[in-house]
RODO-2510 file (C-alpha; in nm, 4 decimals, decimal comma):
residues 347
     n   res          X          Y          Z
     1     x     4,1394    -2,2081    -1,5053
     2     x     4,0371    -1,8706    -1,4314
     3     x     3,7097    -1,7292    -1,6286
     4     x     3,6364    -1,3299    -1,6905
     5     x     3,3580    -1,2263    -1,4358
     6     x     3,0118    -1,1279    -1,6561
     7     x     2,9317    -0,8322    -1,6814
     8     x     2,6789    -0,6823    -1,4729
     9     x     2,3931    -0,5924    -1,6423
    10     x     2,3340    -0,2773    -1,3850
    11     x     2,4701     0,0461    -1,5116
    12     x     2,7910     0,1859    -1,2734
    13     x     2,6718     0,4558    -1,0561
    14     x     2,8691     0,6969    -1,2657
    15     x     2,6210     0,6115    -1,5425
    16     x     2,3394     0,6347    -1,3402
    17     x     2,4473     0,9227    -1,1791
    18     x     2,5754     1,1013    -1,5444
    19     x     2,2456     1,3087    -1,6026
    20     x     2,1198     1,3848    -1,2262
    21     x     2,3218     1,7103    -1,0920
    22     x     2,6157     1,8072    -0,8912
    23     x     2,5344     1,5772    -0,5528
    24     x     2,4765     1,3015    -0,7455
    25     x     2,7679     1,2942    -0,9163
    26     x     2,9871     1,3289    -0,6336
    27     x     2,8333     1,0569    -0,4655
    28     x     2,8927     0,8510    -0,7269
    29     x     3,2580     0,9470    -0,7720
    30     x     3,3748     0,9229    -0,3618
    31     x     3,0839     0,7127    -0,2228
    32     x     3,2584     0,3231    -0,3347
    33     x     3,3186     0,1247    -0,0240
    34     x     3,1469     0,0423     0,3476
    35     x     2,8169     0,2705     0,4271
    36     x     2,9377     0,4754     0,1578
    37     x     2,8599     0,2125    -0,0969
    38     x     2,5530     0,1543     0,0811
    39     x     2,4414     0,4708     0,1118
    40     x     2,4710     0,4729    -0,2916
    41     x     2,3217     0,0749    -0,2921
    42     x     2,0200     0,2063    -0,1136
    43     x     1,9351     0,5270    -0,2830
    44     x     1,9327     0,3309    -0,6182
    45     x     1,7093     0,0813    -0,4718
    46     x     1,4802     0,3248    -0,3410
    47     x     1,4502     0,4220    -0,7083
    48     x     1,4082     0,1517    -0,8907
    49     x     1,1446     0,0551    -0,6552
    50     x     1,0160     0,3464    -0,7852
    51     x     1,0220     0,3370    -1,1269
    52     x     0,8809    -0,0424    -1,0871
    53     x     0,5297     0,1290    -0,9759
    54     x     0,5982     0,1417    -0,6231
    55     x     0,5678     0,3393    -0,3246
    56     x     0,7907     0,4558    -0,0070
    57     x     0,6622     0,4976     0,3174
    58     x     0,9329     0,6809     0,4965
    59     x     0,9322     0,6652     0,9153
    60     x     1,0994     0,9573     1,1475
    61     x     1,3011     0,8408     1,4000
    62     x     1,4832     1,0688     1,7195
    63     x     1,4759     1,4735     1,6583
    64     x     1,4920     1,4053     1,2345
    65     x     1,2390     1,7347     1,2203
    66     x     1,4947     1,9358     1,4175
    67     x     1,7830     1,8400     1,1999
    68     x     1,6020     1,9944     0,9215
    69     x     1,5239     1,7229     0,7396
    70     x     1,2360     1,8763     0,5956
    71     x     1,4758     2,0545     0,3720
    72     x     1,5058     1,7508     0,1184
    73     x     1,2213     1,5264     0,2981
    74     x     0,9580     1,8156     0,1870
    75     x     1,0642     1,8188    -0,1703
    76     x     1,0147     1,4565    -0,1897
    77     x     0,6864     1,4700    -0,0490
    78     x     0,6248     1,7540    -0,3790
    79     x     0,7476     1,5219    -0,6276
    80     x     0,5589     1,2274    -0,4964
    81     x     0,8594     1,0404    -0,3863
    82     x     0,6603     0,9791    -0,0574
    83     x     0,3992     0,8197    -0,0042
    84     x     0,2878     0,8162     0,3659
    85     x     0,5433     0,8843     0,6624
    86     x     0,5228     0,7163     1,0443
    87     x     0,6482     0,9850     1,2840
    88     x     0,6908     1,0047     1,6572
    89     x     0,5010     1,2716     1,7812
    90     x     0,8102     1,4676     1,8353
    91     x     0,8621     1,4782     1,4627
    92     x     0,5196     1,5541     1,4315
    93     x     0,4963     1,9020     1,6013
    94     x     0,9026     1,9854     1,6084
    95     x     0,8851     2,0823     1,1672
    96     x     0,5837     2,3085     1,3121
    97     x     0,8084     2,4266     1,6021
    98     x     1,0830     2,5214     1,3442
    99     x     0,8037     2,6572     1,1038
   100     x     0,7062     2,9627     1,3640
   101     x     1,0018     3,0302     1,5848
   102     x     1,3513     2,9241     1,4024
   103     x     1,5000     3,2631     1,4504
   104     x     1,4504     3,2133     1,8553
   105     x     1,6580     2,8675     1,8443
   106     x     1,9728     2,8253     1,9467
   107     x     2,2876     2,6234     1,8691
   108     x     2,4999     2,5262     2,1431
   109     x     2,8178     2,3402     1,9615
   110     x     2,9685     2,2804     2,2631
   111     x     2,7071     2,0831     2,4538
   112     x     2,9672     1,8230     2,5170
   113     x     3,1192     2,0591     2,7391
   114     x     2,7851     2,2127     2,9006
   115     x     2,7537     2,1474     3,3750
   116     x     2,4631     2,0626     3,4938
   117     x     2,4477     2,4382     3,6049
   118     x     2,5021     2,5090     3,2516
   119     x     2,2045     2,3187     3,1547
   120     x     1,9762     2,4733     3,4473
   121     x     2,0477     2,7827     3,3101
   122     x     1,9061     2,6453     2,9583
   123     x     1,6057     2,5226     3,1646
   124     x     1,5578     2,8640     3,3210
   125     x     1,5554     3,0180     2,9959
   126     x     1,2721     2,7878     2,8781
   127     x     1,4976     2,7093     2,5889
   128     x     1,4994     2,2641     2,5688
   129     x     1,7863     2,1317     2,4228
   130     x     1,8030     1,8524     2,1842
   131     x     2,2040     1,7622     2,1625
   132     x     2,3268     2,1243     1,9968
   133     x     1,9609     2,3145     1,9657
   134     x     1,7611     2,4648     2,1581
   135     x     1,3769     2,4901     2,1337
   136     x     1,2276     2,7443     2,2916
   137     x     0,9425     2,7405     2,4724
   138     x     0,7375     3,0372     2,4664
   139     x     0,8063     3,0993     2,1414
   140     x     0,7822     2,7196     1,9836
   141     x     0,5343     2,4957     2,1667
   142     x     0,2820     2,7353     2,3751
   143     x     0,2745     2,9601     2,0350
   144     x     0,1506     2,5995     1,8859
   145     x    -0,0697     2,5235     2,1688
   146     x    -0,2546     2,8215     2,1703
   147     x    -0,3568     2,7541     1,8220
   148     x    -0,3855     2,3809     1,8492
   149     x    -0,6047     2,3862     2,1421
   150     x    -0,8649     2,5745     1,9589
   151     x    -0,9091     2,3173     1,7196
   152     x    -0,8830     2,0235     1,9924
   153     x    -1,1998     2,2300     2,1711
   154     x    -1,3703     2,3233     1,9221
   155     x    -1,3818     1,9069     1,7413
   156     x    -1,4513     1,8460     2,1136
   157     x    -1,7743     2,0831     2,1505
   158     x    -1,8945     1,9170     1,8260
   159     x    -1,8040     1,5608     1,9423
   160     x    -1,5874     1,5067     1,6360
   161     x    -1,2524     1,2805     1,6900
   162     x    -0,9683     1,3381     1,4708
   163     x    -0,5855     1,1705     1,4340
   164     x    -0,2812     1,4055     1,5341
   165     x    -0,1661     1,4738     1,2560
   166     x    -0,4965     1,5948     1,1475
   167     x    -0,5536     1,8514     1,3662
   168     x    -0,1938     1,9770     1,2503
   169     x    -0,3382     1,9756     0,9334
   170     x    -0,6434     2,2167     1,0442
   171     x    -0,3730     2,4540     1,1714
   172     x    -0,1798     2,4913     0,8712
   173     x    -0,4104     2,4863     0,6109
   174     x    -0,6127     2,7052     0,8240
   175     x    -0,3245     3,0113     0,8076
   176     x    -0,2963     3,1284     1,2057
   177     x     0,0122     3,0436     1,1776
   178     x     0,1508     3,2305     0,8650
   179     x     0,2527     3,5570     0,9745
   180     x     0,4806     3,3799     1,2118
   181     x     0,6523     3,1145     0,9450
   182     x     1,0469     3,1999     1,0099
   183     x     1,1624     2,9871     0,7323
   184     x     1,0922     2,9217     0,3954
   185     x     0,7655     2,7086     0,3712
   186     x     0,9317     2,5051     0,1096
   187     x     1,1546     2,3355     0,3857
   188     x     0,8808     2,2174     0,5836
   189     x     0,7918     1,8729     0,5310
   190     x     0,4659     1,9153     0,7616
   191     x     0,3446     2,1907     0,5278
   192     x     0,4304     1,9900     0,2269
   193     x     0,2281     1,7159     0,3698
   194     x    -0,0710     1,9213     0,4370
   195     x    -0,0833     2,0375     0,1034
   196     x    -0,0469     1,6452    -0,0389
   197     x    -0,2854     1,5518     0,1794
   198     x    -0,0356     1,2843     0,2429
   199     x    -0,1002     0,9755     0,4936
   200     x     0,0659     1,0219     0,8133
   201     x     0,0978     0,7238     1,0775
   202     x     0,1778     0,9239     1,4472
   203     x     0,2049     0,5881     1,7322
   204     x     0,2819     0,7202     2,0122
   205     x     0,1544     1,0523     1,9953
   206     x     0,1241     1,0780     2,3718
   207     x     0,4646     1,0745     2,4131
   208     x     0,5092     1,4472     2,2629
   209     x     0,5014     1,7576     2,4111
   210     x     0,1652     1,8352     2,1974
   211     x     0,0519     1,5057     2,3728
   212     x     0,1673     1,6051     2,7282
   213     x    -0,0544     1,9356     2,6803
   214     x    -0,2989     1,7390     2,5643
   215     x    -0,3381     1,5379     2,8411
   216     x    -0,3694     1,8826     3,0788
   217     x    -0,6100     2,0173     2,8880
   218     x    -0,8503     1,7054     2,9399
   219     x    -0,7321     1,6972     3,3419
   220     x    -0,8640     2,0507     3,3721
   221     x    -1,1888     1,9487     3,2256
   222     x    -1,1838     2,2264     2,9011
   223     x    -1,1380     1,9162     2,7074
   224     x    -1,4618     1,6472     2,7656
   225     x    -1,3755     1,3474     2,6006
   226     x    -0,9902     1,1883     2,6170
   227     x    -1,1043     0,9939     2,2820
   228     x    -1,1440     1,3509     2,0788
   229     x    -0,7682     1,2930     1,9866
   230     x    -0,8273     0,9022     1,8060
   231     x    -0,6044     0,6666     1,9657
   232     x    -0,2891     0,4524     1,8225
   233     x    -0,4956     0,1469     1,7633
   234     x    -0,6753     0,3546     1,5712
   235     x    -0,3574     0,4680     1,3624
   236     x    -0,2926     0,0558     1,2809
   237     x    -0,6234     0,0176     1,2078
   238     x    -0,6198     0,2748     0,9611
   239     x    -0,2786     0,1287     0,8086
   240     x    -0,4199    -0,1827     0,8064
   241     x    -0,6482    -0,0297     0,5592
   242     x    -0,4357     0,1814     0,3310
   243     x    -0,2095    -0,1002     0,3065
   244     x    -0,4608    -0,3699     0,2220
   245     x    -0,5890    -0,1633    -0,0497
   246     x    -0,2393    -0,0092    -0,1878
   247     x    -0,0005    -0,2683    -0,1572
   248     x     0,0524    -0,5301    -0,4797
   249     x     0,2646    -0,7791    -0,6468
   250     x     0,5219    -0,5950    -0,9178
   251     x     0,6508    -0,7984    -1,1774
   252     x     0,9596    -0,9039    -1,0003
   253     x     0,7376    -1,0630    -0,7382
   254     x     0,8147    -0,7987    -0,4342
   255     x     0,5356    -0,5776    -0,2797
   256     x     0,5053    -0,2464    -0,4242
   257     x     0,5121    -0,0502    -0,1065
   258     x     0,8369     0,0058     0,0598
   259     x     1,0056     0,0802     0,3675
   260     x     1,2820     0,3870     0,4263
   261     x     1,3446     0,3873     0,7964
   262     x     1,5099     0,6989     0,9686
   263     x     1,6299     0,6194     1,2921
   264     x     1,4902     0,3582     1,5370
   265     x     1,1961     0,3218     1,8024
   266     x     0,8346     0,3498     1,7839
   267     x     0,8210     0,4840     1,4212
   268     x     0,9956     0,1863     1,2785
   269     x     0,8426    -0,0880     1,4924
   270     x     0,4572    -0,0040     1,4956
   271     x     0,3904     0,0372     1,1004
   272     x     0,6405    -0,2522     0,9785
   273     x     0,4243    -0,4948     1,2094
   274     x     0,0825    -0,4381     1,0276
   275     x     0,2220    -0,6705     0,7573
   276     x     0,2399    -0,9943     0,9966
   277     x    -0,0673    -0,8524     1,1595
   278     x    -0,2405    -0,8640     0,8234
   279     x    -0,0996    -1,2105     0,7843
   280     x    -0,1304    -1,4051     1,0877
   281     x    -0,3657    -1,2022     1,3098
   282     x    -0,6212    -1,1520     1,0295
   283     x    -0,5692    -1,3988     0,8174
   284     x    -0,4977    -1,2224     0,4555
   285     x    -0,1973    -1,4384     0,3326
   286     x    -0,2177    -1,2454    -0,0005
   287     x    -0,1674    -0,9130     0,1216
   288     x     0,2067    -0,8974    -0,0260
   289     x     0,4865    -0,7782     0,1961
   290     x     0,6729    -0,4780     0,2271
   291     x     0,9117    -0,4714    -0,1263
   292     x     1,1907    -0,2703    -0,0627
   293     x     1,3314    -0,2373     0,2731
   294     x     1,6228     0,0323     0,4356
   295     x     1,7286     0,1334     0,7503
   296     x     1,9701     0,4341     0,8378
   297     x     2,0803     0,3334     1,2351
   298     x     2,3976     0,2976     1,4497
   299     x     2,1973     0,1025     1,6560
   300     x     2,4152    -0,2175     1,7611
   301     x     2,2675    -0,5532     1,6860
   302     x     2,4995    -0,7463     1,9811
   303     x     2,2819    -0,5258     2,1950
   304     x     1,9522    -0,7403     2,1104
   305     x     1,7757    -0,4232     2,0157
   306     x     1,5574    -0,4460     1,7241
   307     x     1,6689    -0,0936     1,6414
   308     x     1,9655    -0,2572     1,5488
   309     x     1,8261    -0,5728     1,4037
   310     x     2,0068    -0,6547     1,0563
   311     x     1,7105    -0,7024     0,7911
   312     x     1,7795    -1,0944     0,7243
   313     x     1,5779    -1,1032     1,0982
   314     x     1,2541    -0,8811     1,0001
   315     x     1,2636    -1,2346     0,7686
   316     x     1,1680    -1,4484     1,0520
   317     x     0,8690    -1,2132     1,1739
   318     x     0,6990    -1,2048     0,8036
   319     x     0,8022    -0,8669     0,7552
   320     x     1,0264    -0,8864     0,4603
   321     x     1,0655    -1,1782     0,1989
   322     x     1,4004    -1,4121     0,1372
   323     x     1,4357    -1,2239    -0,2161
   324     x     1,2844    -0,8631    -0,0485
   325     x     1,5935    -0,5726    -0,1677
   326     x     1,7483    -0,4917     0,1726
   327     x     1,9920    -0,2065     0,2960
   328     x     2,1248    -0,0795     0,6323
   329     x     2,3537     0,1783     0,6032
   330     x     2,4882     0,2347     0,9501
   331     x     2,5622     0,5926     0,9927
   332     x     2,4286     0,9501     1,1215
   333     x     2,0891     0,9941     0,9226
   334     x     2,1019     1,3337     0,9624
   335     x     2,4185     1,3472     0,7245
   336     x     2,2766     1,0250     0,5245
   337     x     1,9453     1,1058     0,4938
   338     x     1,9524     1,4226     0,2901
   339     x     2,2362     1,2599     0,0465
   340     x     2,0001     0,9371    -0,0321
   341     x     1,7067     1,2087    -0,0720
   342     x     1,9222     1,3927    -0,2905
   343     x     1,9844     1,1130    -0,5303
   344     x     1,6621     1,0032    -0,5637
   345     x     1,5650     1,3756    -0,6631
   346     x     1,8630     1,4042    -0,9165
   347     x     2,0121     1,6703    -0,7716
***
């Protein structure tokens, strides 16, 4: 005896999609099956969580600040779709890099193709590649240094410590670098951030190229004290906080703060942990856990990388709960991204 199936009490996407604009719409229309469908699954999660009284912390992954993302990721950040972002230090200084020297970058579509005399003759140039772009030195990260390390000294002088992303902060709000933006400001998520005043988690930061400089600065003695830069247990200490006194229970029982993860690595790992941490380390068992969660990654899971982890196993580490809305959408974020962004903006 066969019975009709109920009727969901979700609209279709092509109602929910019937008064946002053009993008929208035609995700709604093509996007029905595989990470298509969960590309659309996700980006009306992320808004619901939304409208429940939540908040999205969204972490940068691989070279998501070359890519551009701060094209969509910066209007989010206006229309307080963001809450706080976890970057890699690359991600960090790279919007700034693209801020001041765009017009000196260069595309190289064919970098499948390039000899390692091809790619010594990038080197030469100063220009470093990441897959089909070129950043180029002079022009990018020692025009950012310059500034930058006025800043680093002059906190150091004073004895003052600040995060990374702070001092990034000091140099954009500070305008030394405007008469060399290249783009429109609006794209940059960095400057968008500054002007929020928005949280921003940096592990790592040592890792970057601002970080490597960093670390030459203090060996030739102009910097004093290592510490003036504050430190990544520093970063989940100040999570720790933020979190503590942000996150709550919504009505449906999740957390409110959720978790949009670009990419894989250090970005993803370190801030996702401070909920366990809070838990089992320090003993808060009512600090709720992280209510929405979403990864964009081609990561493989057979590989054993937690990159790759499916969600169901962020269960097991008291990261996410049994009834916790979860999405991977296993794709290019640099073409996913900007299409989930888009939705959730209504474009």
């Amino acid at each position: 005896m066969s019975t009709k199936p109920k009727k969901s009490k979700t609209p279709s996407n092509a109602v929910a999609a019937s008064k946002k604009g053009p993008i929208s719409k035609f995700i709604a229309h093509n996007y029905r099956h595989f990470n298509a469908a969960s590309l659309v699954d996700a980006a009306r999660g992320y808004e619901d969580h939304l409208k429940k009284g939540g908040k999205m912390v969204v972490t940068l992954g691989g070279a998501m600040s070359t890519a551009e993302l701060g094209i969509t990721l910066a209007e989010m950040i206006r229309k307080d779709k963001v809450h706080a972002i976890v970057c890699t230090g690359a991600n960090l200084e790279e919007d700034v890099f693209n801020l001041v020297a765009h017009d000196y970058y260069e595309r190289v579509p064919h970098y499948r193709d390039l000899t390692p005399a091809d790619e010594q003759a990038l080197l030469e140039r100063h220009m470093n590649r990441v897959t089909d772009t070129c950043i180029p030195e002079m022009e990018a990260m020692r025009r950012i240094e310059n500034v930058v390390l006025d800043e680093w000294m002059k906190a150091d002088k004073a004895g003052e410590r600040f995060f990374p992303h702070e001092f990034m902060y000091k140099i954009l709000r500070g305008g030394k670098l405007k008469k060399s933006y290249q783009i429109d400001p609006k794209n940059s998520w960095m400057l968008a951030a500054a002007q929020k005043n928005l949280p921003i988690i940096v592990p790592g930061w040592e890792d970057a190229t601002l970080g490597n400089m960093y670390a030459s600065h203090v060996i030739t003695g102009e910097i004093k004290n290592v510490h003036t830069v504050r430190t990544g247990i520093e970063y989940m200490m100040w999570l720790a906080d933020w979190y503590t006194k942000t996150a709550k229970n919504l009505r449906d029982g999740n957390g409110s703060i959720g978790f949009f993860q670009i990419g894989g690595g250090i970005s993803g790992d370190f801030p996702i942990c401070v909920v366990p941490m809070l838990h089992q380390d320090l003993q808060r068992p009512d600090v709720p856990l992280w209510g929405y969660f979403c990864q964009i990654s081609d990561s493989t899971t057979s590989y054993g990388s937690y990159s790759g982890a499916v969600p169901n196993e962020k269960i097991t580490w008291g990261k996410l709960g049994e009834k916790t809305p979860k999405y991977i959408i296993e794709s290019d974020a640099t073409i996913v991204a900007p299409l989930v962004f888009s939705w959730v903006l209504g474009r």
